[in-house]
Structures are given as C-alpha cells and as structure tokens.
C-alpha positions as CSV (number, residue, x, y, z in Angstrom):
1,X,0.0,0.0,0.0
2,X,1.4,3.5,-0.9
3,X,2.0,6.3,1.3
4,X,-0.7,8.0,-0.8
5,X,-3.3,5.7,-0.4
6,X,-2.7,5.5,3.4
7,X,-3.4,9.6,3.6
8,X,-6.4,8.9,1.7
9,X,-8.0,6.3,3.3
10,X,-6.9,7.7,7.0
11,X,-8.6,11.0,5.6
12,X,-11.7,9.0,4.0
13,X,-11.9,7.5,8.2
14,X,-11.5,10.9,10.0
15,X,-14.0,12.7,7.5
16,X,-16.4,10.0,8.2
17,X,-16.4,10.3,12.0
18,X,-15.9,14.2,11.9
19,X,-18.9,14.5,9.2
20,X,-16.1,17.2,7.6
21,X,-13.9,17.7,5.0
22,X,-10.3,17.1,6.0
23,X,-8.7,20.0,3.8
24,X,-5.4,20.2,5.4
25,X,-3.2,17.3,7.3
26,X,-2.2,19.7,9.5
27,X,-6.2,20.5,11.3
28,X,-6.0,19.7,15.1
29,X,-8.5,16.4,16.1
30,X,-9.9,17.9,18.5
31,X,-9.5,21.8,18.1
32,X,-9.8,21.9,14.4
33,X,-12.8,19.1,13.3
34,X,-14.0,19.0,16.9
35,X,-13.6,15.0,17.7
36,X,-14.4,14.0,21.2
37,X,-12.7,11.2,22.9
38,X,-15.3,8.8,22.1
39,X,-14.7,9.7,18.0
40,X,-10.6,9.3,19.1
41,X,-10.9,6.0,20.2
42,X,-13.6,4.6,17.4
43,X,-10.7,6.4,15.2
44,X,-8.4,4.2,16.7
45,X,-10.7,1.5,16.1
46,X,-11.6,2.2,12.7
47,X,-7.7,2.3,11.6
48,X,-7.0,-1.3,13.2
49,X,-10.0,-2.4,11.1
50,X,-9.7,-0.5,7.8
51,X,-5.5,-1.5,8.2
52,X,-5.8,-4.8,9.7
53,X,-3.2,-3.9,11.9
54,X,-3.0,-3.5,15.7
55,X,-1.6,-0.8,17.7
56,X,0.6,-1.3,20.5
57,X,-1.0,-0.1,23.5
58,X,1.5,3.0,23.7
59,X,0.0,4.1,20.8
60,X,-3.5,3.5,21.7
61,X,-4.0,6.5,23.7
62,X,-6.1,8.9,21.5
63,X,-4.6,12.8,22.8
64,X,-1.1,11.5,21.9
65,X,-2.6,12.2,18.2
66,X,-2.4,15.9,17.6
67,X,-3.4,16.5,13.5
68,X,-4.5,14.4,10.8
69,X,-0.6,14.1,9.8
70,X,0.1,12.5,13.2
71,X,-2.6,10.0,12.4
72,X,-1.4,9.0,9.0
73,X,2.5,8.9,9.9
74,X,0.9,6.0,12.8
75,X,-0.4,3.8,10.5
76,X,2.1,4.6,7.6
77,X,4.8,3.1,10.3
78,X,2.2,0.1,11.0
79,X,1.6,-0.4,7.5
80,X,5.1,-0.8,6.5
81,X,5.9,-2.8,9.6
82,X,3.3,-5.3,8.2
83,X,4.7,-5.4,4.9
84,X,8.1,-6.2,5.9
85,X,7.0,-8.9,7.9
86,X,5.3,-10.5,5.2
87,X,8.2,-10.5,2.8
C-alpha cells in the first residue's frame, strides 16, 4: 500500500467520523474538526480495522494524536511494519 493511499483512506476515516472535510493534514483532532474522545478512540478502532493492523497499546491513547498528519504517519509506520513482515 502507498504512502498516498494510506493519507487517503486515514482522511476518508477521519472525514467519516468528523462529518467534515479534512482540507489540510495539519487540522487539530480535536480543536480543528471538533472529535471528542469517544470519535478518538472509534478512530483508533476504525484504523485497526480499515489497516488490519494492531496498535501497541503506547500508541492506543487517542490525545497523543495531535493532527490528521500525526494519524497517517501511525499507521504509515504500521503499514510498513506489516509489509516487511510478510516479505
């Protein structure tokens, strides 16, 4: 999976649950398209299940994720984890 199609679907999730358009990787969660911490965690949720990966707990704790970018750069690092352990 590209880097590009990561961004997009991790936008496609984060629109979803914000009922917003995600314009800029750089919008605030919480500040900017106004999630809660019950739309952080089903965020969290969502990304496991879209991904089909699973987050170390350290990384399962929602304010640690400041913008949009902060999201995508998680799961890029997951996603590529995955990959190289399937080669």
């Amino acid at each position: 999976m590209s880097e590009i199609e990561i961004k997009q679907q991790v936008v496609d999730i984060i629109e979803e649950l914000c009922v917003s358009k995600v314009e800029d990787t750089e919008k605030t969660l919480v500040d900017d398209l106004a999630m809660d911490s019950l739309r952080l965690v089903t965020l969290l949720v969502s990304i496991e299940d879209n991904f089909e990966i699973e987050l170390d707990e350290s990384d399962m704790i929602p304010f640690l994720l400041n913008t949009v970018e902060d999201v995508i750069n998680l799961v890029t690092k997951y996603v590529h984890e995955k990959t190289r352990l399937h080669i």
